[in-house]
C-alpha positions as CSV (number, residue, x, y, z in Angstrom):
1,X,24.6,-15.5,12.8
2,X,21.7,-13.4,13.9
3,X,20.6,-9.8,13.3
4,X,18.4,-8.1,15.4
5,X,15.9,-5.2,15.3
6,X,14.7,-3.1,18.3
7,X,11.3,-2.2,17.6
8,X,9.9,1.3,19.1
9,X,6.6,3.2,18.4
10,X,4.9,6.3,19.8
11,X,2.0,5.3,20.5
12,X,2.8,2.0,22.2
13,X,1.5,-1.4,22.1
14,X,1.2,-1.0,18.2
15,X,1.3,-4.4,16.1
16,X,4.6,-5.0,15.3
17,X,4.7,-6.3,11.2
18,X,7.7,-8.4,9.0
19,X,6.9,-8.5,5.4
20,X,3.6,-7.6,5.4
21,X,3.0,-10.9,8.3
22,X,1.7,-9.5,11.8
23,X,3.9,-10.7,14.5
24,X,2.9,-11.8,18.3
25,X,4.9,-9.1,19.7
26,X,4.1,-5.7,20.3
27,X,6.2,-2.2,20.8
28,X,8.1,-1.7,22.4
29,X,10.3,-5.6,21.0
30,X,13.8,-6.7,19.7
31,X,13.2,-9.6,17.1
32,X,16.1,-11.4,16.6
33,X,16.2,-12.5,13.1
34,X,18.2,-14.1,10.5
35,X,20.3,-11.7,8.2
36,X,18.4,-10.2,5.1
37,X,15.6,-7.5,3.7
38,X,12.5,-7.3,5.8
39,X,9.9,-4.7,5.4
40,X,9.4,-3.6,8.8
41,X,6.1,-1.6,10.1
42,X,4.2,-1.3,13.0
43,X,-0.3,-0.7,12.7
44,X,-2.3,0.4,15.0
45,X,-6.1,0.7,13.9
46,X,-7.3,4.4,13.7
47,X,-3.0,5.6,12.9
48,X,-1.4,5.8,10.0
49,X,0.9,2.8,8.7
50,X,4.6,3.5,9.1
51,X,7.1,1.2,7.5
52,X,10.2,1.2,5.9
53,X,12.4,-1.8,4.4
54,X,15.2,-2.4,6.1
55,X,19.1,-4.2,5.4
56,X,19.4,-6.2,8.7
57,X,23.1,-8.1,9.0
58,X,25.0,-10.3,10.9
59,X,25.5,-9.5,14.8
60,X,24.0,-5.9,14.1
61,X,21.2,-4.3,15.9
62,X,19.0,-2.1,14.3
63,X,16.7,0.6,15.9
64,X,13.3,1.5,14.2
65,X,11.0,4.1,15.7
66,X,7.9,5.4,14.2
67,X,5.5,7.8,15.5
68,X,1.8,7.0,13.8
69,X,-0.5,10.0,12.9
70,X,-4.0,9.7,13.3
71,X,-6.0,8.3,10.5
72,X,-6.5,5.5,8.6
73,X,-4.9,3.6,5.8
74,X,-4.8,0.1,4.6
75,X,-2.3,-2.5,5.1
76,X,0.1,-2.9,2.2
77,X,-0.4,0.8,1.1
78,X,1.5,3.7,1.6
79,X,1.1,7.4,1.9
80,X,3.0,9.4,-1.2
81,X,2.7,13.2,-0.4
82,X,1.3,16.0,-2.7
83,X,3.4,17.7,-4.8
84,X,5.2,16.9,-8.1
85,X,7.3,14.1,-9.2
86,X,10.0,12.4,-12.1
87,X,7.9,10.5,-13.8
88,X,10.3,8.5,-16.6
């Protein structure tokens, strides 16, 4: 069985990412993929990185939109806002 994921960005045309592994397809897509985690994110150079992990099951179809800020930030890292946190 297949899940699938409908990919969606403001701006569009943004690299479309699975697992940190840059995919041929660009938003807007729908992947159709087998059931599991998958960290999803879409990059476009000068724009923030937006992902999030996502649960994707059997004959479901997920939507994902992200809408990228200007500025820049390396693959694999992710922005934690100011402010205080648990620590412990």
């Amino acid at each position: 069985m297949e899940a699938r994921i409908r990919v969606f960005s403001r701006p569009t045309e943004e690299n479309i990412y699975i697992n940190d592994q840059k995919r041929r397809e660009t938003t807007p897509a729908t992947l159709v993929m087998p059931p599991g985690e998958y960290t999803v994110g879409v990059h476009l150079d000068g724009y923030m990185v937006n992902e999030q992990t996502i649960e994707m099951k059997p004959n479901v179809t997920i939507d994902f939109s992200a809408e990228l800020e200007e500025g820049d930030m390396p693959l694999g890292m992710v922005l934690v806002p100011a402010g205080p946190f648990p620590f412990g």
